[in-house]
C-alpha positions as CSV (number, residue, x, y, z in Angstrom):
1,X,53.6,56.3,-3.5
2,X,52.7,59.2,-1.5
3,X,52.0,59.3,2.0
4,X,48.0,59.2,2.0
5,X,48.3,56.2,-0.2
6,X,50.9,54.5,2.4
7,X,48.7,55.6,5.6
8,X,45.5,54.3,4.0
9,X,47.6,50.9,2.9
10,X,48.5,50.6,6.3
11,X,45.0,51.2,8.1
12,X,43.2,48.9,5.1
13,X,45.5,46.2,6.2
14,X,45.3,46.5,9.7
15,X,41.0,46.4,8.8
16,X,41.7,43.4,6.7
17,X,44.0,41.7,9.5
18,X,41.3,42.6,12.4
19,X,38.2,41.2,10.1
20,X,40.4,37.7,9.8
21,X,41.3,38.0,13.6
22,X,37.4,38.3,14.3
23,X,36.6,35.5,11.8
24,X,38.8,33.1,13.3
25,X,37.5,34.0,17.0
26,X,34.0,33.7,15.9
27,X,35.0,30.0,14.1
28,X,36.8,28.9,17.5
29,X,34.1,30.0,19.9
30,X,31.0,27.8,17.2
31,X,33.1,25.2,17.4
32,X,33.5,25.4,21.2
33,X,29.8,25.5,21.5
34,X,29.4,22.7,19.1
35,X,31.5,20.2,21.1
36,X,29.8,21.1,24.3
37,X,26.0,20.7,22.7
38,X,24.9,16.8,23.7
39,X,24.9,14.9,20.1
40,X,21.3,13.8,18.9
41,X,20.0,10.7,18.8
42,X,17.8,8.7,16.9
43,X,15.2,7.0,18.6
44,X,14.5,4.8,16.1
45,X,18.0,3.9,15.8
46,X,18.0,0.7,18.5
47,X,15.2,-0.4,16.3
48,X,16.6,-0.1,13.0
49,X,19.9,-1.8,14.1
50,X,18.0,-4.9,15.7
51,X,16.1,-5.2,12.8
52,X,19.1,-5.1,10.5
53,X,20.6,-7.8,12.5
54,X,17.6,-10.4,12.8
55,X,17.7,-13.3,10.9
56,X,16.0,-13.1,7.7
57,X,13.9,-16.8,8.4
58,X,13.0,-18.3,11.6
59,X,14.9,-21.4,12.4
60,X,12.9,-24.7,13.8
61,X,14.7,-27.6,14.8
62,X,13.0,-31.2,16.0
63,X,9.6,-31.8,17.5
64,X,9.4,-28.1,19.3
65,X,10.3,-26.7,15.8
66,X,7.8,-29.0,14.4
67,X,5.3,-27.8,16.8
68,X,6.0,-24.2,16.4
69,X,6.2,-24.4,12.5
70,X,3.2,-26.0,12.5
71,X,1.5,-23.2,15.3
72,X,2.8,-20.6,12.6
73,X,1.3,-22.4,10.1
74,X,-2.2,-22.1,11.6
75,X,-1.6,-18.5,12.9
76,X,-0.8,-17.3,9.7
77,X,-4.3,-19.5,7.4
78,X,-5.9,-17.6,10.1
79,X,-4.9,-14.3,9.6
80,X,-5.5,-15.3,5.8
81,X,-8.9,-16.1,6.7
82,X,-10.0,-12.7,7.9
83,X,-8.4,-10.7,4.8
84,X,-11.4,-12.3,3.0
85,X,-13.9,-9.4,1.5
86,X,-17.2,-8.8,3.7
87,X,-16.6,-11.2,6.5
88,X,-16.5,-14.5,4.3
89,X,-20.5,-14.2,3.7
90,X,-21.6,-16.1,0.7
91,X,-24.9,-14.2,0.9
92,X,-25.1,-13.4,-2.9
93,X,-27.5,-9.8,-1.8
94,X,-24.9,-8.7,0.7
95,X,-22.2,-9.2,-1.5
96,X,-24.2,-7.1,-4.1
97,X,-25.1,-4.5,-2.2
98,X,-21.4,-4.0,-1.3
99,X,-19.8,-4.3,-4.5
100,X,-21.6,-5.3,-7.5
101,X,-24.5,-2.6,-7.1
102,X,-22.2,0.3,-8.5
103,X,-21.7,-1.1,-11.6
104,X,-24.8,-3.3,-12.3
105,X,-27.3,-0.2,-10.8
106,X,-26.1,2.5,-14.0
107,X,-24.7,-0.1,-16.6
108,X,-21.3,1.2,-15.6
109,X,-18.8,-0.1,-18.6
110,X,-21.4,-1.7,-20.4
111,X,-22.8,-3.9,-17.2
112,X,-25.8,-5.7,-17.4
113,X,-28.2,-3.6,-15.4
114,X,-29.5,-5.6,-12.1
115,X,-33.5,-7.3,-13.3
116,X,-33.0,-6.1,-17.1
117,X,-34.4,-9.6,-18.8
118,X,-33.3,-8.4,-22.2
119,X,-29.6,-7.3,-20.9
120,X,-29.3,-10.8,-19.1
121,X,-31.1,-12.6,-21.3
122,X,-28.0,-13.5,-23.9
123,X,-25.5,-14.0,-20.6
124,X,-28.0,-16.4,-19.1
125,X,-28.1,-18.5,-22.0
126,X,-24.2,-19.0,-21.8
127,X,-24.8,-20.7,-18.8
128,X,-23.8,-19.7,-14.9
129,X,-20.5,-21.5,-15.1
130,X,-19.6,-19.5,-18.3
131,X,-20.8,-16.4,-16.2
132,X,-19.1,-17.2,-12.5
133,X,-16.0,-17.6,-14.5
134,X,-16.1,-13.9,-16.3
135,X,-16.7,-12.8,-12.9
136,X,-14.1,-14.4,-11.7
137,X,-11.4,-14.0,-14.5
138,X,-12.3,-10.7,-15.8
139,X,-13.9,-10.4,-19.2
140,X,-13.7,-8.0,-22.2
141,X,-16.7,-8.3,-24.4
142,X,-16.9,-8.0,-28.3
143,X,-19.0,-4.8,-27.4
144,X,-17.1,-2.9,-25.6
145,X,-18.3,-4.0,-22.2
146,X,-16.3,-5.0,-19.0
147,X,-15.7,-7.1,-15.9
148,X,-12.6,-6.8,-13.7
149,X,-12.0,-9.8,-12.2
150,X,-13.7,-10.2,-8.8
151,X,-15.4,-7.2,-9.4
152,X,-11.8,-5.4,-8.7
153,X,-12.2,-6.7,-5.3
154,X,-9.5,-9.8,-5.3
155,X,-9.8,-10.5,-1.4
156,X,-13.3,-12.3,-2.5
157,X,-13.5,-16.2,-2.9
158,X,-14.7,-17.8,-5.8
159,X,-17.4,-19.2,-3.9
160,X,-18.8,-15.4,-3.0
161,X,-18.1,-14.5,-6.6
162,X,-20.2,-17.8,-7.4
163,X,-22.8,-16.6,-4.9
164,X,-22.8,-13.3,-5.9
165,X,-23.5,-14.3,-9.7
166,X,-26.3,-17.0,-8.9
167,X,-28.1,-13.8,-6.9
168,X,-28.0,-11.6,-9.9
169,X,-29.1,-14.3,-12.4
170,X,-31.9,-14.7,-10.5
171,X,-33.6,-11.2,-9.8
172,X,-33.3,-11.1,-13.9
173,X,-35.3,-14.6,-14.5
């Protein structure tokens, strides 16, 4: 080896060694930073935890139990009782007007349009309970037509369903 080949050896290496030196200072002072930075937090975390920890059922024991069960009981047929469609109205009209009209305005699907004697002739001759319960159930008809059940609106009752029918059946008799 000659001596250019020994001197640049010997400055590549001392390059080499100062490049590692200057990686690990640059490792040691991120890391210094790092440990000094406060951790973050979640603030959901307290939240998450208690829920995970909660008791899956609520425990009732003897007459307060009873009482509370029974307090839950009510609170939640109530809250039941407002999930039903359009207020719980069994005006046949209003329930039309929100629902039934999009379909029963064009013949959407094959739907009887709304006063058409000859379209609702056939149905009405089935009889209303045969039609409350296709709007209730759902039907498929031999030609082609369709009803979702409830319209596609399952928060009604039957008894709006019912109400809803008897108004149509009328405006077409």
């Amino acid at each position: 080896m000659s001596k250019s080949d020994q001197s640049f050896l010997r400055q590549f290496s001392l390059l080499i060694a100062g490049l590692g030196v200057l990686t690990l200072v640059l490792i040691f002072t991120a890391w210094t930073i790092y440990e000094r930075e406060p951790k973050e937090t979640d603030p959901q975390a307290a939240q998450q935890l208690s829920a995970s920890l909660a008791p899956n059922g609520a425990v009732y024991a003897g007459n307060t139990g009873r009482a509370a069960m029974e307090a839950a009981q009510q609170a939640a047929a109530k809250a039941a009782a407002a999930q039903v469609a359009y207020g719980g109205t069994t005006d046949g009209k209003t329930i039309y007007d929100n629902l039934c009209h999009s379909c029963h305005t064009a013949g959407v699907a094959g739907a009887p349009i709304l006063g058409n004697k000859a379209m609702w002739g056939p149905r009405i001759a089935e009889g209303l309970d045969t039609l409350v319960q296709h709007a209730i159930n759902g039907y498929h008809g031999p030609d082609g037509n369709t009803m979702p059940a409830k319209g596609g609106n399952p928060a009604l009752t039957d008894a709006q369903v019912k109400a809803a029918v008897t108004w149509i059946v009328s405006q077409a008799k």
